[in-house]
PDB file with SEQRES, HELIX, SHEET and CRYST1 records, atoms N, CA, C and O in Angstrom:
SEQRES   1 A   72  UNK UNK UNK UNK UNK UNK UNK UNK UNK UNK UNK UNK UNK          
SEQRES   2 A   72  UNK UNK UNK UNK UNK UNK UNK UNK UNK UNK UNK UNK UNK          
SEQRES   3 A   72  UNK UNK UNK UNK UNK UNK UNK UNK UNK UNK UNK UNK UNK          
SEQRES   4 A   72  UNK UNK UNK UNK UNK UNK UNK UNK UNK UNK UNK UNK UNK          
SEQRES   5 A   72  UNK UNK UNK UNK UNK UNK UNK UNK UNK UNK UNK UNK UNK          
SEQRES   6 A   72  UNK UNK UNK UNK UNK UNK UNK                                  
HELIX    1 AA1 UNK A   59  UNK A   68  1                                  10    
SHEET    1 AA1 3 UNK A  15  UNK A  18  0                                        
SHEET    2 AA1 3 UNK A  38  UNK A  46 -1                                        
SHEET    3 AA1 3 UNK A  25  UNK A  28 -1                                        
SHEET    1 AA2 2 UNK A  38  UNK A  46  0                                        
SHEET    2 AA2 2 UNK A  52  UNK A  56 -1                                        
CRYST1    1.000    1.000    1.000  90.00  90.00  90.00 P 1           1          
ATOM      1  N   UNK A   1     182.532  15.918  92.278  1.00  0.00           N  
ATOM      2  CA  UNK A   1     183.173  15.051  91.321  1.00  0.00           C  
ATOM      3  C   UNK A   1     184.238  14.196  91.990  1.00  0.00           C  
ATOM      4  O   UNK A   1     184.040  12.988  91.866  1.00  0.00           O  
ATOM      5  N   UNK A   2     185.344  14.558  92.683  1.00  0.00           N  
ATOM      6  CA  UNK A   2     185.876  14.299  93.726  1.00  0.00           C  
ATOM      7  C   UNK A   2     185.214  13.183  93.910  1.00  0.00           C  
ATOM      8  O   UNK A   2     185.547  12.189  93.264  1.00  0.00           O  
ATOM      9  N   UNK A   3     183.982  13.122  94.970  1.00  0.00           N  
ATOM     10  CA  UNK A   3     183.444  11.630  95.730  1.00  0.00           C  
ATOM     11  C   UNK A   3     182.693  11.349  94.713  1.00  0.00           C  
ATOM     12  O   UNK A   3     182.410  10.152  94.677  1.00  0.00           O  
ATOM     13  N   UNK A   4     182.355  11.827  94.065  1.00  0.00           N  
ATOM     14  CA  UNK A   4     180.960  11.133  93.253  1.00  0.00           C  
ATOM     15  C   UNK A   4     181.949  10.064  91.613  1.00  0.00           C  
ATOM     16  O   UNK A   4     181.959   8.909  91.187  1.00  0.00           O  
ATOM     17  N   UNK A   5     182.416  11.016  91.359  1.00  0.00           N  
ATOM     18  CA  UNK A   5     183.006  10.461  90.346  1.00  0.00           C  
ATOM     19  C   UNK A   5     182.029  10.723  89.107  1.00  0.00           C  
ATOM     20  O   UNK A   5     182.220  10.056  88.090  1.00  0.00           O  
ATOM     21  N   UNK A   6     181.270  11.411  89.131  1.00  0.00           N  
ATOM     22  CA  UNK A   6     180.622  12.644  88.336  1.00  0.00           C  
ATOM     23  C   UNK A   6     180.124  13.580  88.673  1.00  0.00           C  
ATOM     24  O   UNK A   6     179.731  14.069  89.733  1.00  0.00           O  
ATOM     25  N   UNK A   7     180.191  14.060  86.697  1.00  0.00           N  
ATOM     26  CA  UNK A   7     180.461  15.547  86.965  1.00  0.00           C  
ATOM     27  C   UNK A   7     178.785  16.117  87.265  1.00  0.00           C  
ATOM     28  O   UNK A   7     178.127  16.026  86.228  1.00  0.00           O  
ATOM     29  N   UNK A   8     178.032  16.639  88.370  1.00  0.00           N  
ATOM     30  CA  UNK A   8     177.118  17.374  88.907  1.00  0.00           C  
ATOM     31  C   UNK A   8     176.508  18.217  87.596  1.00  0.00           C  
ATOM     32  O   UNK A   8     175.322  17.886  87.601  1.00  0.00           O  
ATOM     33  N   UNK A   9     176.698  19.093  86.528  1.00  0.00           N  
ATOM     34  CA  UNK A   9     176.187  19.931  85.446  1.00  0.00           C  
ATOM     35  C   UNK A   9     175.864  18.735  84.585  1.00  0.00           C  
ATOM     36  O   UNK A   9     174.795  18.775  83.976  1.00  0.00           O  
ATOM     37  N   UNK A  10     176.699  17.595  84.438  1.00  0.00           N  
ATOM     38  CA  UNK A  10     176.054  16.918  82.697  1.00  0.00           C  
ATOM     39  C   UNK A  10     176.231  15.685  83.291  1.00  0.00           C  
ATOM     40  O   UNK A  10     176.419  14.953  82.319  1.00  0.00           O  
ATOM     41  N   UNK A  11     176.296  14.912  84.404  1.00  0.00           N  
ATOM     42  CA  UNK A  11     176.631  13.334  84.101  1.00  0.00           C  
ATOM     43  C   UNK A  11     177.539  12.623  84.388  1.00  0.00           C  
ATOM     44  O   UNK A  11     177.723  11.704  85.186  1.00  0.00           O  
ATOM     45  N   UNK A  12     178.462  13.470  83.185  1.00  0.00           N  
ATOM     46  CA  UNK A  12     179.453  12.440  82.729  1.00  0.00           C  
ATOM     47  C   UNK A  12     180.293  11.708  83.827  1.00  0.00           C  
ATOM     48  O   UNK A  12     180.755  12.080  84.906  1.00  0.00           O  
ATOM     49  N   UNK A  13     180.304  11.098  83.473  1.00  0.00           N  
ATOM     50  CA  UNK A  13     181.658   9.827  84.458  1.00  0.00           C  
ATOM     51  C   UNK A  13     183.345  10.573  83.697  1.00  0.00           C  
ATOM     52  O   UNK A  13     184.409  10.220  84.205  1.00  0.00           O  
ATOM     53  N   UNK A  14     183.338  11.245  82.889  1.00  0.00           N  
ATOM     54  CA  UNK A  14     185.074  11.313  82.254  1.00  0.00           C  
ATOM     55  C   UNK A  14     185.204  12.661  83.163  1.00  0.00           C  
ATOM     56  O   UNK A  14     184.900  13.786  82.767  1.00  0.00           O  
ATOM     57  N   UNK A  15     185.785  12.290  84.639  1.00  0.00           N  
ATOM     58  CA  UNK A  15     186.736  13.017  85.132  1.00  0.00           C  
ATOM     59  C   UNK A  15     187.900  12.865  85.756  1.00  0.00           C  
ATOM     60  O   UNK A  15     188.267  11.966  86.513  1.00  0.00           O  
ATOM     61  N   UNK A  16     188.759  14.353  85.167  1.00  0.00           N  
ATOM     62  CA  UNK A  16     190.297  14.731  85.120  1.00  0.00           C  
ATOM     63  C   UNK A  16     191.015  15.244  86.400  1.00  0.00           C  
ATOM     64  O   UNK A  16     190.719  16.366  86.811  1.00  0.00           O  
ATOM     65  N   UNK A  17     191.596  14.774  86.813  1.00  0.00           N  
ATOM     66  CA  UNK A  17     192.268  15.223  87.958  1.00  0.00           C  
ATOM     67  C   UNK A  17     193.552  16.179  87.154  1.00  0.00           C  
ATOM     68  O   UNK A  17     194.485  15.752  86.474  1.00  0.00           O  
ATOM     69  N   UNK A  18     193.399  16.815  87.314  1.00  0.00           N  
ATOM     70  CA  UNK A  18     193.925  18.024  86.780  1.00  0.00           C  
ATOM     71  C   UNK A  18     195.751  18.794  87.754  1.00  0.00           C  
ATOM     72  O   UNK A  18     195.413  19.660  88.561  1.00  0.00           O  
ATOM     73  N   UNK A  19     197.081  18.615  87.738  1.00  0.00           N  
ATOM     74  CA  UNK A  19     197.687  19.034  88.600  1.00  0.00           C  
ATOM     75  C   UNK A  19     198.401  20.036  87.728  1.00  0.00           C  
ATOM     76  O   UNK A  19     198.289  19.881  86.512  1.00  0.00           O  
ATOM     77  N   UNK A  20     199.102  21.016  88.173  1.00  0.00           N  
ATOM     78  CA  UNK A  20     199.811  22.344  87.377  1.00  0.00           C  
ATOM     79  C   UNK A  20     201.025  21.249  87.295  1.00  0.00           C  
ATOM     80  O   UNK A  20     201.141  20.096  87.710  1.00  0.00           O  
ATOM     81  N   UNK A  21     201.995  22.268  86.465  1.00  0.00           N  
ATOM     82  CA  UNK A  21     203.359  21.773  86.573  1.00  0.00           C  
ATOM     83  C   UNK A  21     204.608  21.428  87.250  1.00  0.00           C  
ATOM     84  O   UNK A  21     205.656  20.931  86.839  1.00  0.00           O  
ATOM     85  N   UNK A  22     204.041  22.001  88.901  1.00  0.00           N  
ATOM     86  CA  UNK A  22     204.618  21.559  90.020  1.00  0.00           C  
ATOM     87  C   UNK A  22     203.837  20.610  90.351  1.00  0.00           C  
ATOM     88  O   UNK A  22     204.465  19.944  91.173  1.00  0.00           O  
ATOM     89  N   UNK A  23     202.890  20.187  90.199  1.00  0.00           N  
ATOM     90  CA  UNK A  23     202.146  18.597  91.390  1.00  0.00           C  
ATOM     91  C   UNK A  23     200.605  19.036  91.418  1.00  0.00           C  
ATOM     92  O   UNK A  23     199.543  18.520  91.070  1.00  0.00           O  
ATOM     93  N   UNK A  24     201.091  20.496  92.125  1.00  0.00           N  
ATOM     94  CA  UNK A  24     199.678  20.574  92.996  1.00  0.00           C  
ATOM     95  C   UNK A  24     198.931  22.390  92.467  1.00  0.00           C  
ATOM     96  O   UNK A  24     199.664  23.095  91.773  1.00  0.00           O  
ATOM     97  N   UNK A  25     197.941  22.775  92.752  1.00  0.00           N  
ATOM     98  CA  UNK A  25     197.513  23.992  92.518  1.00  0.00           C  
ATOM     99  C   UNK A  25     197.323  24.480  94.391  1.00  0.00           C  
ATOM    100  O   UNK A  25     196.770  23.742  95.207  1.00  0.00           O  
ATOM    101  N   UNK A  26     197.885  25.766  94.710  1.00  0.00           N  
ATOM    102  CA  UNK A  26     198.252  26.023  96.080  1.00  0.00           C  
ATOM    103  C   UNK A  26     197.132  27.473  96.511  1.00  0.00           C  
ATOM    104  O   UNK A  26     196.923  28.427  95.763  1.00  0.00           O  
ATOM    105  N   UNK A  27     196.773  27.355  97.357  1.00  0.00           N  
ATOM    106  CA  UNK A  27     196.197  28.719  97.973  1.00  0.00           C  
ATOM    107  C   UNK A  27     197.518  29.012  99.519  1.00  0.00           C  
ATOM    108  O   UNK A  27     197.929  28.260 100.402  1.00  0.00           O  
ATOM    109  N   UNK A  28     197.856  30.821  99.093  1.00  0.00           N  
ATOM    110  CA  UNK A  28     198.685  30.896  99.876  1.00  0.00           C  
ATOM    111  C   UNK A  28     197.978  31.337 101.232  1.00  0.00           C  
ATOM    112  O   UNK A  28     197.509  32.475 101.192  1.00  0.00           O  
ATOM    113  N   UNK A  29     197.806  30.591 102.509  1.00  0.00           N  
ATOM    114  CA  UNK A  29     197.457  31.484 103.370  1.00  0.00           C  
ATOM    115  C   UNK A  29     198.123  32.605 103.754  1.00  0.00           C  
ATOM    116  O   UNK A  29     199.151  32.900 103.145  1.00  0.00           O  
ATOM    117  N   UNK A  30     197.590  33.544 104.987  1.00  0.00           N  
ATOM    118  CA  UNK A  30     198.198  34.920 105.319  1.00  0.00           C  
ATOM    119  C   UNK A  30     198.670  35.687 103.952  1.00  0.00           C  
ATOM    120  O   UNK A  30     199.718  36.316 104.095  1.00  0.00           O  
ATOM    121  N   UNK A  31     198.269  35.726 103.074  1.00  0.00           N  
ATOM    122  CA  UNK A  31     198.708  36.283 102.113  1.00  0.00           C  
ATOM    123  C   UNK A  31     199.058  37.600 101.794  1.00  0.00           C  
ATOM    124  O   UNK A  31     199.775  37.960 100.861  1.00  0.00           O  
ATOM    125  N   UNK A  32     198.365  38.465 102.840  1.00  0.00           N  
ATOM    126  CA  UNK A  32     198.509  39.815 103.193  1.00  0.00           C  
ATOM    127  C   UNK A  32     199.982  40.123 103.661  1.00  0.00           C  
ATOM    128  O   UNK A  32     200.745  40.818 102.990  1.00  0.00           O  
ATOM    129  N   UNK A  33     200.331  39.530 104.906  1.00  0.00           N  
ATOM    130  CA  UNK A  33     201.489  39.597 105.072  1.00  0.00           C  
ATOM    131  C   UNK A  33     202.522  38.866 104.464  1.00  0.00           C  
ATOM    132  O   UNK A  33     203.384  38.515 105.270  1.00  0.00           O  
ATOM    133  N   UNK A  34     202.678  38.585 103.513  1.00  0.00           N  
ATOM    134  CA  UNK A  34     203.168  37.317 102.771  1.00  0.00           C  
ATOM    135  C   UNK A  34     204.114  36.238 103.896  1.00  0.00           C  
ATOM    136  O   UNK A  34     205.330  36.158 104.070  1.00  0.00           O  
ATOM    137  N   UNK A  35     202.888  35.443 104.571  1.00  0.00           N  
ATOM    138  CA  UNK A  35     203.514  34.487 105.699  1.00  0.00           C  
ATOM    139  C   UNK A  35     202.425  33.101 105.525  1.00  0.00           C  
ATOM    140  O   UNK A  35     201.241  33.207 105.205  1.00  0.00           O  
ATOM    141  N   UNK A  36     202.923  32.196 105.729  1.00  0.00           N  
ATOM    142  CA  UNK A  36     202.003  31.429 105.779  1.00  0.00           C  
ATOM    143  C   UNK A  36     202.124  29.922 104.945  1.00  0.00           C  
ATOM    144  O   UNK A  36     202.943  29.902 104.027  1.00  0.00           O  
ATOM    145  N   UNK A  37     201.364  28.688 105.216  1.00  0.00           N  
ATOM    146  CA  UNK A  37     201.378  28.007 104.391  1.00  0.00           C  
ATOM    147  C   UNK A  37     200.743  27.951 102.973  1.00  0.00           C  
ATOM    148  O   UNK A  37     199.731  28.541 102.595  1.00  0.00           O  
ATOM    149  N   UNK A  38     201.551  27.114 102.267  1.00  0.00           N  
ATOM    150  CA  UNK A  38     200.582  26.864 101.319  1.00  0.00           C  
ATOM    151  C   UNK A  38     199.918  25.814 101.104  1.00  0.00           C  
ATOM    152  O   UNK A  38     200.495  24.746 100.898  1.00  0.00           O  
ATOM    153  N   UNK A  39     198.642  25.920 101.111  1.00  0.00           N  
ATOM    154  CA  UNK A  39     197.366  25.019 101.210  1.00  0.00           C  
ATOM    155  C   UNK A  39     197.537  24.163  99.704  1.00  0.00           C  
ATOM    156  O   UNK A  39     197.966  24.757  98.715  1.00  0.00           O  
ATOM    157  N   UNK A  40     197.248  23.074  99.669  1.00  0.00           N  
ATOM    158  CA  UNK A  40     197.155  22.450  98.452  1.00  0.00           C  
ATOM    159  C   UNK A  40     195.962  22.199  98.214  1.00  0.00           C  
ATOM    160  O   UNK A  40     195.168  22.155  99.154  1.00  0.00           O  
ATOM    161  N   UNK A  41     195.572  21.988  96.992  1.00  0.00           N  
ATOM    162  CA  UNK A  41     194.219  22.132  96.180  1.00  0.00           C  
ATOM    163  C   UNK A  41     194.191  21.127  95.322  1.00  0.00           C  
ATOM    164  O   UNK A  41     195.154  21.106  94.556  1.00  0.00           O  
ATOM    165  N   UNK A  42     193.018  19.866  95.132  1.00  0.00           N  
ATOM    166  CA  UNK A  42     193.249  19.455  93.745  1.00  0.00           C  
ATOM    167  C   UNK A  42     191.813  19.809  92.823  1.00  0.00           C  
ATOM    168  O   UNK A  42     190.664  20.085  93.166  1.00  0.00           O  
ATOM    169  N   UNK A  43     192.489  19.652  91.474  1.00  0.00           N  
ATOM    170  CA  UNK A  43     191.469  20.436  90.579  1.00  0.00           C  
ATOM    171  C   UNK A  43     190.831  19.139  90.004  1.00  0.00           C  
ATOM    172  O   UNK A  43     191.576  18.176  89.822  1.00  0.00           O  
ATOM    173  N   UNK A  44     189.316  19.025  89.661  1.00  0.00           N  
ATOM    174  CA  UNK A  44     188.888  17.757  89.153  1.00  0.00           C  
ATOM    175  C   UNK A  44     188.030  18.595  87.985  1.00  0.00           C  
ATOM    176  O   UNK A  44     187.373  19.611  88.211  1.00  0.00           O  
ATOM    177  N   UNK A  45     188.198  17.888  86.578  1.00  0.00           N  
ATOM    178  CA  UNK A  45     187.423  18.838  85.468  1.00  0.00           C  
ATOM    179  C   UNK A  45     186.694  17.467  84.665  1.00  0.00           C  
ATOM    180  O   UNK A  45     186.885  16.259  84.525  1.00  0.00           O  
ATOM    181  N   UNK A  46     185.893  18.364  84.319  1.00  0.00           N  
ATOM    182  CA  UNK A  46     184.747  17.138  83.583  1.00  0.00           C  
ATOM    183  C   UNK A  46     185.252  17.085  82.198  1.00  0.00           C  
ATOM    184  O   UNK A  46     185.580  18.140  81.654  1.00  0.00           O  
ATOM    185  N   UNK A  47     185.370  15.669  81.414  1.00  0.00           N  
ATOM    186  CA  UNK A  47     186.047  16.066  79.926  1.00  0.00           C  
ATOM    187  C   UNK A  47     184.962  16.240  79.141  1.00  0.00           C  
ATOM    188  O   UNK A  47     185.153  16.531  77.960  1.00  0.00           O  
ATOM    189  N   UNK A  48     183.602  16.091  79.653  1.00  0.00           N  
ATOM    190  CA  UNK A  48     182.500  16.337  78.933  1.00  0.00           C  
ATOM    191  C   UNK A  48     182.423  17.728  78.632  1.00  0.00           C  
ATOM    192  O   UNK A  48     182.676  18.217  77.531  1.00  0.00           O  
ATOM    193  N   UNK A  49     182.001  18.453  79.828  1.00  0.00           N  
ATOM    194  CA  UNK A  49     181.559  19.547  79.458  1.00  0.00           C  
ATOM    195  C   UNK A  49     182.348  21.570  79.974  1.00  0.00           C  
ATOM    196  O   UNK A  49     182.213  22.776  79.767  1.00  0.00           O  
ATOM    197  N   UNK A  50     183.271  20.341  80.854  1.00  0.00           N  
ATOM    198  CA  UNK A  50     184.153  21.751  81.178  1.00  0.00           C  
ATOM    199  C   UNK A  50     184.767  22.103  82.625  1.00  0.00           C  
ATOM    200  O   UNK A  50     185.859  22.421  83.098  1.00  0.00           O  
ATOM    201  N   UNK A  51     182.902  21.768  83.240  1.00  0.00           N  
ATOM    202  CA  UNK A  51     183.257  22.123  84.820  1.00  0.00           C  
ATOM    203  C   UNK A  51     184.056  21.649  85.415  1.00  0.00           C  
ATOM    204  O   UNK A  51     184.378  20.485  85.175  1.00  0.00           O  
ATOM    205  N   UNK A  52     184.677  22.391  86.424  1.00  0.00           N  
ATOM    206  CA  UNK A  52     185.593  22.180  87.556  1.00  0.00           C  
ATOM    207  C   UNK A  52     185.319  22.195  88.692  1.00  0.00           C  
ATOM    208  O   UNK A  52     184.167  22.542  88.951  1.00  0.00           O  
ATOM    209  N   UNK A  53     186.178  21.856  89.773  1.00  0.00           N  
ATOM    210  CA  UNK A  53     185.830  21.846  91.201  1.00  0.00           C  
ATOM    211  C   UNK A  53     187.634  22.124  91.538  1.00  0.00           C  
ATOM    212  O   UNK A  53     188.437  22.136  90.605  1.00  0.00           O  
ATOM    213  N   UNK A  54     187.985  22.291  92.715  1.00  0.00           N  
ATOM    214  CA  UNK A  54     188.764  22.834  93.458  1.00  0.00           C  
ATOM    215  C   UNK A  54     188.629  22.015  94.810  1.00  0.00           C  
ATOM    216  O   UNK A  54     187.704  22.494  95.466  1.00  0.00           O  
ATOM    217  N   UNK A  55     189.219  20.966  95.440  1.00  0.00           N  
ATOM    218  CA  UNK A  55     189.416  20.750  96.954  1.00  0.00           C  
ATOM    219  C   UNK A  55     190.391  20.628  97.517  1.00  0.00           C  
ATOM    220  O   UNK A  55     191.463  20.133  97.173  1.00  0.00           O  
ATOM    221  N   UNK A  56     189.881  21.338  98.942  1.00  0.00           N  
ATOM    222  CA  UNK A  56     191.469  21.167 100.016  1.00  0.00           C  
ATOM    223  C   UNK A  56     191.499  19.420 100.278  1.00  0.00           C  
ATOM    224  O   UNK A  56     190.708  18.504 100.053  1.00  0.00           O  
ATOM    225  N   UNK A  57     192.869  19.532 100.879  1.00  0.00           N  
ATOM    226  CA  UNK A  57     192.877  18.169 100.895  1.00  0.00           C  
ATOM    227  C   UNK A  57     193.139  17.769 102.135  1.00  0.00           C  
ATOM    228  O   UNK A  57     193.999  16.963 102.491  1.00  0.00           O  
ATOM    229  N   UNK A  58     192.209  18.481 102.920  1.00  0.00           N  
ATOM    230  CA  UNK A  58     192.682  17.851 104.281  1.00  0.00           C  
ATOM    231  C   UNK A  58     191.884  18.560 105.141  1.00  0.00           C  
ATOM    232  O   UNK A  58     192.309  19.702 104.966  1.00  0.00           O  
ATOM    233  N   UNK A  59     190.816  18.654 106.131  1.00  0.00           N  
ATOM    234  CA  UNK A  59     190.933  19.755 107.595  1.00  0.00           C  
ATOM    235  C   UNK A  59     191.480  20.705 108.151  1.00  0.00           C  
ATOM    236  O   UNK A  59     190.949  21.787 108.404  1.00  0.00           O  
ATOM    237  N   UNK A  60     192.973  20.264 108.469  1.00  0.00           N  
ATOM    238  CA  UNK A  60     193.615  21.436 109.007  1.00  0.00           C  
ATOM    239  C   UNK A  60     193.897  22.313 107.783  1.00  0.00           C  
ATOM    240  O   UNK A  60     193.885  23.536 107.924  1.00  0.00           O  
ATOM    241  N   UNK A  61     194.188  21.675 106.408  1.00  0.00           N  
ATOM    242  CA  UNK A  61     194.251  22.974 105.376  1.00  0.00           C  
ATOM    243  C   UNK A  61     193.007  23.815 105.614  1.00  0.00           C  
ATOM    244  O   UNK A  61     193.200  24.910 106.143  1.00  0.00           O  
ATOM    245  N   UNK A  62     191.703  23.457 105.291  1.00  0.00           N  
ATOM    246  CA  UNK A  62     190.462  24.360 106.202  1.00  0.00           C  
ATOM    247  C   UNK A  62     190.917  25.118 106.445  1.00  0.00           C  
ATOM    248  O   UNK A  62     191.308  26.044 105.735  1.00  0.00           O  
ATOM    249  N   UNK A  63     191.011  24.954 107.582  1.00  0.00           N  
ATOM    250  CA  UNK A  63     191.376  25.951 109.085  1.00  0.00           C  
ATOM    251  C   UNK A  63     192.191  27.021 108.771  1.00  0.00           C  
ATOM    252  O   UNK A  63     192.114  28.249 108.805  1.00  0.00           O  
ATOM    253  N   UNK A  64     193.038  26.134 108.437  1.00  0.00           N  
ATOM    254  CA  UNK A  64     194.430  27.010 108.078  1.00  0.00           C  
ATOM    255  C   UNK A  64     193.775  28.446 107.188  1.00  0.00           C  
ATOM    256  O   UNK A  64     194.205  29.596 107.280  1.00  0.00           O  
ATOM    257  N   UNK A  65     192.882  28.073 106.523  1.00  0.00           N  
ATOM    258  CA  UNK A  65     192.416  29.237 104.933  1.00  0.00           C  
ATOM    259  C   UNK A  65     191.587  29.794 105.819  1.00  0.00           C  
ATOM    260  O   UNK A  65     191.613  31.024 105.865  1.00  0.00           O  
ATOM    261  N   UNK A  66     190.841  29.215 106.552  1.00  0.00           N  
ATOM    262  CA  UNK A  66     189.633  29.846 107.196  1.00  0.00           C  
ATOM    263  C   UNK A  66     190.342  31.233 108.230  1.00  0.00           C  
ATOM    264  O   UNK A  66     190.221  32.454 108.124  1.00  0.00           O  
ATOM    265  N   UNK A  67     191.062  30.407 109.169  1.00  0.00           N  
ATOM    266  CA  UNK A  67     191.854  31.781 109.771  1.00  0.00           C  
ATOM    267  C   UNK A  67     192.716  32.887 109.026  1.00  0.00           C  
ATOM    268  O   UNK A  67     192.946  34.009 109.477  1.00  0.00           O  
ATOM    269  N   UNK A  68     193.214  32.316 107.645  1.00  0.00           N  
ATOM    270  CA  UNK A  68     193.465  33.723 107.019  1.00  0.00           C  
ATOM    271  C   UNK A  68     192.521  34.475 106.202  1.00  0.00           C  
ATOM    272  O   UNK A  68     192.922  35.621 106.000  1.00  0.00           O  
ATOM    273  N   UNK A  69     191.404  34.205 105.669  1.00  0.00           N  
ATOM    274  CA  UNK A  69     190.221  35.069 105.434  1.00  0.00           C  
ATOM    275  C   UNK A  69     189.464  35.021 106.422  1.00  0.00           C  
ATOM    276  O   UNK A  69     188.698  34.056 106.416  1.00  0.00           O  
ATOM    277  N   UNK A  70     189.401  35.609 107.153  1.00  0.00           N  
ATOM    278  CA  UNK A  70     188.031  36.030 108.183  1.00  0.00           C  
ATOM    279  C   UNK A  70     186.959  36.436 107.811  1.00  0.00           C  
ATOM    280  O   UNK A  70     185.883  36.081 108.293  1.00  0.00           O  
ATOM    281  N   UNK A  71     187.151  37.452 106.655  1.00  0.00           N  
ATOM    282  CA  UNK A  71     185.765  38.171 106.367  1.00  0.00           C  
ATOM    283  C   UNK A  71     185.693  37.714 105.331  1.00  0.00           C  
ATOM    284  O   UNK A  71     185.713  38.688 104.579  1.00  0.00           O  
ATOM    285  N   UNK A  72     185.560  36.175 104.305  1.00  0.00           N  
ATOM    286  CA  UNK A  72     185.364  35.839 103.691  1.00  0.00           C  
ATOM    287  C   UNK A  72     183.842  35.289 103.742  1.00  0.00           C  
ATOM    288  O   UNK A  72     183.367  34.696 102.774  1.00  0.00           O  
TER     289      UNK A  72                                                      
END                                                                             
C-alpha cells in the first residue's frame, strides 16, 4: 500500500497513513536487554476494508531489527 497506493485484499485507493500519538509506531531493538534503538514504523490502513501494513523506514532500521532477532 505504501508504493502501490492500494490496498492488495480489496482495491481500494482510500489509504491512511496511520501515526500513534507520538508521530511514529516504534519496534524496540535489543529488547531483551532493554538496549537499543528504536526502529520507526509507519502504519498504512485501507479505509475500505481494514487491512494494514507496517514499514521500516529505512535499511539500516532492517539491520538494526534483523541483528536483534536472530532466530526470527
Amino acid at each position: 500500500m505504501k508504493n502501490s497506493g492500494m490496498c492488495p485484499k480489496c482495491g481500494s485507493t482510500d489509504i491512511i497513513k496511520v501515526l500513534n500519538r507520538n508521530g511514529w509506531d516504534f519496534i524496540t531493538s535489543s529488547w531483551l536487554l532493554g538496549l537499543g534503538a528504536n526502529v520507526r514504523l509507519a502504519r498504512y490502513l485501507c479505509g475500505k476494508c481494514g487491512f494494514s501494513e507496517e514499514w521500516a523506514q529505512s535499511a539500516d532500521d532492517i539491520e538494526e531489527i534483523r541483528a536483534s532477532y536472530p532466530n526470527a
